[in-house]
C-alpha positions in Angstrom: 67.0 -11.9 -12.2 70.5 -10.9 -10.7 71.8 -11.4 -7.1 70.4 -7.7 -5.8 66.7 -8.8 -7.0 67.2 -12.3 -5.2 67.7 -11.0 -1.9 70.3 -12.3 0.6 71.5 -15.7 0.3 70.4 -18.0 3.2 72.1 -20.9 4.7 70.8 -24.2 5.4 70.0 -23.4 9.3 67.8 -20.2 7.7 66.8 -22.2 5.3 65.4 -24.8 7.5 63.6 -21.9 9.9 61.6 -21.2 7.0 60.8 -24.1 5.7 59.8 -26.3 9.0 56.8 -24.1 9.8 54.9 -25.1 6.4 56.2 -28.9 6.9 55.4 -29.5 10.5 51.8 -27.2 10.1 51.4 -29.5 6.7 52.5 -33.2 8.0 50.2 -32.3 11.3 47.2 -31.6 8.8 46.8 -35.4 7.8 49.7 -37.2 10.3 46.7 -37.8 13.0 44.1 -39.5 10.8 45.8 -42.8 11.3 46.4 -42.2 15.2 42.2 -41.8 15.9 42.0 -45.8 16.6 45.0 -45.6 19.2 43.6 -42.1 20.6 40.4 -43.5 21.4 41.0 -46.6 22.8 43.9 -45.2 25.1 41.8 -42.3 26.3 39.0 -44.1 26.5 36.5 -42.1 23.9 34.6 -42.8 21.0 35.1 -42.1 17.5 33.3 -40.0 16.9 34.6 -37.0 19.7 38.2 -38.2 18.6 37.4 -37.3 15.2 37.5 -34.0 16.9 41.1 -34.1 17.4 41.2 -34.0 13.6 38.4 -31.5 12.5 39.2 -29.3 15.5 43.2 -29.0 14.1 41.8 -28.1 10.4 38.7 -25.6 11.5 41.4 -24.0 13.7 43.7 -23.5 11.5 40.7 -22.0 9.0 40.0 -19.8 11.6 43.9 -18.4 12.2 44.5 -17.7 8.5 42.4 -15.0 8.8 44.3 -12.8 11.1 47.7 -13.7 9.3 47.4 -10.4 7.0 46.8 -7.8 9.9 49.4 -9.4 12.3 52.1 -9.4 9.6 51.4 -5.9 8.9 50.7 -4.9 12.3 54.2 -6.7 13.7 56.1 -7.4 11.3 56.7 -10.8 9.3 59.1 -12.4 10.4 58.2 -11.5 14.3 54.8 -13.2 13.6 56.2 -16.3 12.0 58.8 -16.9 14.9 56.2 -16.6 17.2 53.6 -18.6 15.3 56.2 -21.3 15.5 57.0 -21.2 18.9 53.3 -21.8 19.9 52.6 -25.0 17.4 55.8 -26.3 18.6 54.1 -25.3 22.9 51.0 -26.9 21.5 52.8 -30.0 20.1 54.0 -30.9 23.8 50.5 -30.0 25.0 48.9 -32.7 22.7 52.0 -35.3 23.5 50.5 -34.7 27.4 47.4 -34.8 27.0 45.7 -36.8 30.0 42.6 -37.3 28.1 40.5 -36.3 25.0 39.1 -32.7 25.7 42.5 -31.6 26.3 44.0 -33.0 23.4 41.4 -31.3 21.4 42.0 -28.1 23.2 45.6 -28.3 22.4 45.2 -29.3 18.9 42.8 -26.5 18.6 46.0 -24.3 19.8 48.2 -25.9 17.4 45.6 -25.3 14.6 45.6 -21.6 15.0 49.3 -21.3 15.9 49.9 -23.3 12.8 47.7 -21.3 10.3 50.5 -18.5 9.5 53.2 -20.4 8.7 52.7 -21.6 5.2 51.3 -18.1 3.8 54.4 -16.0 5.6 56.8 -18.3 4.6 55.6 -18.4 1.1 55.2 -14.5 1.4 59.2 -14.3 2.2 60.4 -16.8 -0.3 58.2 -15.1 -3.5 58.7 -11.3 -2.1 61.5 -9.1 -3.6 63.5 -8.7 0.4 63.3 -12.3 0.6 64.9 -15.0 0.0 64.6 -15.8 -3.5 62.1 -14.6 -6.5 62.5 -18.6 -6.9 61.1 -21.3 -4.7 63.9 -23.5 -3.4 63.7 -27.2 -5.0 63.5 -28.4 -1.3 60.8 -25.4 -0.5 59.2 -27.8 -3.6 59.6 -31.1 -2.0 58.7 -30.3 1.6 55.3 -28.2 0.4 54.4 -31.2 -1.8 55.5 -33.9 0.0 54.0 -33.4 3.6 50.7 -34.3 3.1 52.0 -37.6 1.5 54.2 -38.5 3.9 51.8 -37.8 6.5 49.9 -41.3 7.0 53.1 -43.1 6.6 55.6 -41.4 9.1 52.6 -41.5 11.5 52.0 -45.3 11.2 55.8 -45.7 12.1 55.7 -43.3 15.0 53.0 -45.3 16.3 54.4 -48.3 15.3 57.6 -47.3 17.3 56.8 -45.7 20.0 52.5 -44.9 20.3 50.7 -42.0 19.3 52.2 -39.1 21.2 54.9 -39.7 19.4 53.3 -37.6 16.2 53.5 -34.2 18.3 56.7 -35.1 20.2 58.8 -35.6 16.8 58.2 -31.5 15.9 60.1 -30.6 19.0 63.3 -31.2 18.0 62.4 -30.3 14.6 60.9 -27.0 16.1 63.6 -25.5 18.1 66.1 -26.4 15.3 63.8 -24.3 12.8 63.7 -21.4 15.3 67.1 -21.1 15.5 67.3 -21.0 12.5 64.6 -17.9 12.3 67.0 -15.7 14.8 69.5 -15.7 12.3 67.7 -14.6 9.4 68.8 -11.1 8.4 66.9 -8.1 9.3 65.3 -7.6 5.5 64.6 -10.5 4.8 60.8 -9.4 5.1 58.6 -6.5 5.6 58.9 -4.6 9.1 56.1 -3.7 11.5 53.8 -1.2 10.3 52.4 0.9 13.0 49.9 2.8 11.2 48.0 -1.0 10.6 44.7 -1.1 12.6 42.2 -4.2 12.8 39.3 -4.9 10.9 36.9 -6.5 13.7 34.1 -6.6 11.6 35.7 -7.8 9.0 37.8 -10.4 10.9 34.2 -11.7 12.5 32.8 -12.0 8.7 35.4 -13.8 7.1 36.8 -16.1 10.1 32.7 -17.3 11.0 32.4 -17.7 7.1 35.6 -19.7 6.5 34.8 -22.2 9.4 31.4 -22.7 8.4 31.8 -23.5 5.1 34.5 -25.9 5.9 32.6 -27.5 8.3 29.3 -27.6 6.6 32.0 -29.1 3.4 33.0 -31.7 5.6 30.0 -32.5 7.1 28.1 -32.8 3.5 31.7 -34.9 2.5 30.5 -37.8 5.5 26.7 -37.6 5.8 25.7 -36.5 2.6 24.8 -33.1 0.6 21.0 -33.5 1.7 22.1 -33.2 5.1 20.3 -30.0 6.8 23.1 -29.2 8.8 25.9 -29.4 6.1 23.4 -27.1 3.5 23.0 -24.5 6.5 26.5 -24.6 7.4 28.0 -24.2 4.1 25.5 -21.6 2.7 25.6 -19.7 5.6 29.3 -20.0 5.4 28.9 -18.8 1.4 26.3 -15.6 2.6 29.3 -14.4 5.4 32.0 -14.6 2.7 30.1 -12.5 0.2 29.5 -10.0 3.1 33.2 -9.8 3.7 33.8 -9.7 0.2 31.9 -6.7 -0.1 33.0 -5.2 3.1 36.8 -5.4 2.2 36.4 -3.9 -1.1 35.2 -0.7 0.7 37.2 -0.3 3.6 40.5 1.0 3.5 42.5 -1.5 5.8 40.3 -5.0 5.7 42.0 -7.8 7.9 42.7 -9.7 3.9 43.0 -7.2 1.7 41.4 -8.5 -1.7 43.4 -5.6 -3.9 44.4 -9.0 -5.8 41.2 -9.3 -7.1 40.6 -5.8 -9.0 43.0 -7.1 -11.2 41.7 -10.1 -14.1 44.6 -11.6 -14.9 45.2 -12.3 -11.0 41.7 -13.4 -10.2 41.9 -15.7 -13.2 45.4 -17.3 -12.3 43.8 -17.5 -8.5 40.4 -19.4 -10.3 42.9 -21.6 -12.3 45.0 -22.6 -9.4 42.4 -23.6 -7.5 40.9 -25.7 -10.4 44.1 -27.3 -10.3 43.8 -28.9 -7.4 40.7 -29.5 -7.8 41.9 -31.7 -10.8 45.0 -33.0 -9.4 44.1 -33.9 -5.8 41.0 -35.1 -6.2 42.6 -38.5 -7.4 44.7 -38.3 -4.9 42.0 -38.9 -2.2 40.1 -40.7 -4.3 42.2 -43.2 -5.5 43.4 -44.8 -2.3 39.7 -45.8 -1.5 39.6 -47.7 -5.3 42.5 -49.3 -4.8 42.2 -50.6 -1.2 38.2 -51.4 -1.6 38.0 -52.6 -5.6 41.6 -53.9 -6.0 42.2 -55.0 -2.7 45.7 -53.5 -2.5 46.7 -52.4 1.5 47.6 -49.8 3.1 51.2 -50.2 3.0 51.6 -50.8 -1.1 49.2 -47.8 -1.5 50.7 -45.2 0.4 53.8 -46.4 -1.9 51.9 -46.0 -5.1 51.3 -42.2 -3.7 54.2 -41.3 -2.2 56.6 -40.2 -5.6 54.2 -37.4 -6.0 55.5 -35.8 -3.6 59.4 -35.7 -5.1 57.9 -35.3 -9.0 55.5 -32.3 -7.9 58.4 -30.6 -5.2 60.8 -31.0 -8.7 58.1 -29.9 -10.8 57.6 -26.6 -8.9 61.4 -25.9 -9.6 61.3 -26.7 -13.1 58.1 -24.7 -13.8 59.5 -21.5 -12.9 62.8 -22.0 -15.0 60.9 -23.0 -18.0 58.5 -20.0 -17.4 61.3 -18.3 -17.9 62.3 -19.6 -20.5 58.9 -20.3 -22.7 56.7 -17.5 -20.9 54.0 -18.3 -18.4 50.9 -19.0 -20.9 52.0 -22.0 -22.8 53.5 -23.7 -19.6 50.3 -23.4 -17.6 48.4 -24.9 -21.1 51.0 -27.6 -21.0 50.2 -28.4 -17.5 46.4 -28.4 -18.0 46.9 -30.5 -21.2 49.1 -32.8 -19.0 46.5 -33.1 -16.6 44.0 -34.1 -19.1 45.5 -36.7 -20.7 46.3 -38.0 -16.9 42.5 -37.8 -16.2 41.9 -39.7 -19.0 44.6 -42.4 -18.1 42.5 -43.2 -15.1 39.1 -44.5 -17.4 41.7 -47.4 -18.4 42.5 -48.2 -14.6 40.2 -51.3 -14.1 40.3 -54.1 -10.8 43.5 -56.1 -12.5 45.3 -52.3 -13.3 48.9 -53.2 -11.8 49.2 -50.6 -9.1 52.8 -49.3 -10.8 50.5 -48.3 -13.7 48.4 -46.2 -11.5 51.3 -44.5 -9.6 52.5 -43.6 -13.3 49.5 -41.8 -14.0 49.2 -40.2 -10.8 52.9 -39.2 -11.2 51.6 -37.7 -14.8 49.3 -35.2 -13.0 52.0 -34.5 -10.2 54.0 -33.3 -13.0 51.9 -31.2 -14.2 50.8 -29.2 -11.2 54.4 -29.4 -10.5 55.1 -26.8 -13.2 51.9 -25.6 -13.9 51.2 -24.0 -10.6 54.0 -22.2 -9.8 53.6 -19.8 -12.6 49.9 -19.1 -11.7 51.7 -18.2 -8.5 54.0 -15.8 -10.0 51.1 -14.5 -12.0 48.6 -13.9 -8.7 51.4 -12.2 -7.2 52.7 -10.1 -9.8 50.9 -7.0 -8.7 51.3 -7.6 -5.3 54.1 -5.5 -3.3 56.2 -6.9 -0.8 54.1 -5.6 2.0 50.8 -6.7 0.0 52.6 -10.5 -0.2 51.2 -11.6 3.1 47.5 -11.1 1.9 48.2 -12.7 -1.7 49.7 -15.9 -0.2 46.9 -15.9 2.5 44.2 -15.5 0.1 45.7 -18.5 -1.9 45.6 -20.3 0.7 42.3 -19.9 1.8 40.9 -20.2 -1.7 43.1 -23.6 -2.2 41.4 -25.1 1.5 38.1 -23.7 0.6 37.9 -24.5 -3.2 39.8 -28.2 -2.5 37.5 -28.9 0.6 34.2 -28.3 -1.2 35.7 -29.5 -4.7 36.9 -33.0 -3.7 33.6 -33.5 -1.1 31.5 -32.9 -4.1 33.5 -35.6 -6.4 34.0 -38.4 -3.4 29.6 -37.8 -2.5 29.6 -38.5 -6.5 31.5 -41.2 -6.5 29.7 -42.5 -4.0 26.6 -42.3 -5.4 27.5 -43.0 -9.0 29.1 -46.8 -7.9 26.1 -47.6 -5.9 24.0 -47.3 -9.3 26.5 -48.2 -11.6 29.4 -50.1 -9.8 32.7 -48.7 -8.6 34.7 -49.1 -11.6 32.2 -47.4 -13.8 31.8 -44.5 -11.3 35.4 -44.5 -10.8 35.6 -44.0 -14.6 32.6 -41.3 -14.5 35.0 -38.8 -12.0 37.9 -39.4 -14.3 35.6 -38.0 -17.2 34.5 -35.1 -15.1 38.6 -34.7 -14.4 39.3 -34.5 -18.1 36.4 -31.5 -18.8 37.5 -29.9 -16.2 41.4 -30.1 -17.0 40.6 -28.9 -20.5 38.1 -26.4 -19.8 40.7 -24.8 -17.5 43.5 -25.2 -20.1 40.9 -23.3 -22.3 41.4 -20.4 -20.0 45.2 -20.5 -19.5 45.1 -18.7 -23.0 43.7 -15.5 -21.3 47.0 -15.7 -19.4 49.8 -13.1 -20.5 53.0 -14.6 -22.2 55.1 -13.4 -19.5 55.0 -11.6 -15.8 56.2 -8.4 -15.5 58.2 -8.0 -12.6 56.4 -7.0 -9.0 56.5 -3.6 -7.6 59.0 -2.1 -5.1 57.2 -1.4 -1.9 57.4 1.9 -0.3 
């Protein structure tokens, strides 16, 4: 890949607008959880409608990744990410405000769908041909892995330091930096407006109702239990509108996410395999904390550290991978990483109540390699066939498969957990998921061999 292919260079003020979005929109996605005690009390609600301060953020910003697609086409990228960030960073003072709950979970609503196009444009920039680089940044790596780690723990300082509004004051400065760092990105640095673009109502009403119900009804079924009627409605009637859409989109000639990805195999498999992934690698990820707080009787504190060099092995990991695919082609790399993942799932049958917690964070580290330099080829292949002007939908319709396909994956393995360590004990259901982990780690590197040896590079767009 030479300098033309790479696109412009960007300095670190650039730099920063592009990357700030995805951290701030990521950090916000799990930073709250520990505030809901301190919410309630102060504004004088129950848990349960604060809760709503979380769900609302994550339905919300369900709901906004739907029209990412047809606003980057219809006003350009780069107009629509500037603008995205200028409202989540509006919303962030709105929710710092906040007199009492119902507007906080008004304005977190706001910052949800305001939030939602950040991390697919920015990704669309940094993999497209005008933008930045045909590589992801190593600190594009770090902050996309390490936000939802660091989450929990800069929250519990904020709150620690200062109280809970704290956790939406702190992206204002971070947030006007990052736009000033947007008006200084260079004209092609991303596709342009197209005016011909024209909305997909129908469309937009089928897949937004369908990716908020099953989301919900996922997270309902994740809390009261699978059996639940509202979760089973929810979620299949979120399934049933997704199908429609599928089927609509495929027909129509400018659907609000065009699935053009999905015609081709190869893609749709890399899409499948990605989301399996992190299936596999996050799944321990939320699951472990609860084994080693409730069985080993580690805190907080010493297990957010256990988690937290994830974060830097899987931000350096996503650098790596795309220089060794490169180097060794895309198929045995994505093996390698499934293989990796494997022997990692299988590492955590030995973790028993006296497992020192440096042993877990090694195994956990294990898997953060691997989807370090696993994933990012999957990305590369996904994309491959994609256009610049076709990027927005690709990294939109990762994304929605990886909340979707994540969301119903790990609710499925915590309700089994669950259930499996009230029969059998925790340590022996905790062992059960890690078998499940393995099959599904080496079933998945079982497919990677359907992967081609190498990407051919993506087309110009017109």
């Amino acid at each position: 890949m030479n300098e033309d292919d790479a696109g412009p260079r960007l300095g670190g003020l650039m730099q920063l607008g592009l990357l700030a979005g995805p951290l701030l929109t990521m950090v916000d996605s799990s930073i709250v959880n520990v505030a809901a005690p301190d919410i309630a009390r102060e504004l004088g609600a129950g848990l349960p409608t604060t809760q709503w301060v979380v769900s609302g953020y994550l339905l919300a910003l369900a709901a906004g990744l739907t029209t990412t697609s047809y606003l980057a086409r219809r006003f350009g990228t780069m107009r629509v990410y500037g603008a995205a960030l200028a409202a989540f960073v509006l919303a962030s003072a709105l929710c710092s405000a906040a007199p009492g709950i119902g507007v906080l979970i008004a304005a977190r609503a706001l910052q949800g769908l305001a939030g939602a196009p950040l991390v697919p444009l920015a990704m669309s920039v940094l993999l497209g041909r005008q933008g930045a680089a045909r590589r992801i940044p190593v600190t594009a790596g770090l902050l996309f892995f390490l936000a939802p780690a660091i989450g929990p723990s800069l929250g519990g300082l904020l709150i620690a330091a200062g109280g809970w509004r704290w956790i939406f004051l702190v992206n204002l400065p971070v947030g006007l930096l990052a736009l000033l760092g947007v008006r200084r990105l260079p004209d092609g640095v991303a596709p342009h407006a197209d005016g011909r673009a024209r909305p997909d109502p129908l469309g937009l009403a089928l897949l937004s109702a369908g990716l908020v119900a099953a989301l919900y009804g996922a997270s309902r079924a994740t809390v009261d239990g699978w059996g639940q009627p509202v979760a089973l409605v929810a979620l299949c009637g979120g399934g049933a509108l997704l199908v429609a859409y599928t089927g609509w989109a495929l027909r129509t000639s400018q659907p609000a996410l065009d699935l053009a990805l999905l015609r081709h195999g190869r893609s749709a498999l890399a899409l499948g395999l990605s989301v399996a992934a992190s299936v596999v690698a996050f799944a321990a990820v939320f699951l472990m904390p609860v084994f080693t707080q409730s069985v080993q009787h580690h805190t907080a504190f010493a297990t957010g550290l256990a988690l937290l060099p994830q974060g830097l092995i899987t931000g350096v990991g996503t650098a790596a991978g795309q220089r060794l695919a490169e180097r060794y082609g895309v198929r045995p790399l994505v093996f390698a990483g499934f293989a990796l993942l494997a022997v990692a799932g299988a590492g955590l049958l030995l973790v028993g109540q006296d497992t020192p917690l440096w042993v877990t964070a090694t195994i956990l580290s294990g898997r953060a390699a691997a989807i370090g330099f696993g994933l990012t080829p999957l990305l590369s292949v996904m994309l491959a066939p994609l256009s610049d002007t076709q990027m927005a939908d690709g990294s939109t319709l990762f994304n929605i498969a990886q909340r979707l396909g994540g969301s119903i994956g790990v609710g499925v393995l915590g309700s089994l957990l669950a259930a499996r360590a009230a029969a059998v004990g925790p340590i022996a259901g905790f062992h059960e998921i890690g078998a499940i982990l393995t099959g599904l780690a080496l079933a998945a590197a079982a497919l990677a061999l359907l992967l081609p040896a190498r990407v051919a590079p993506a087309p110009v767009a017109a």
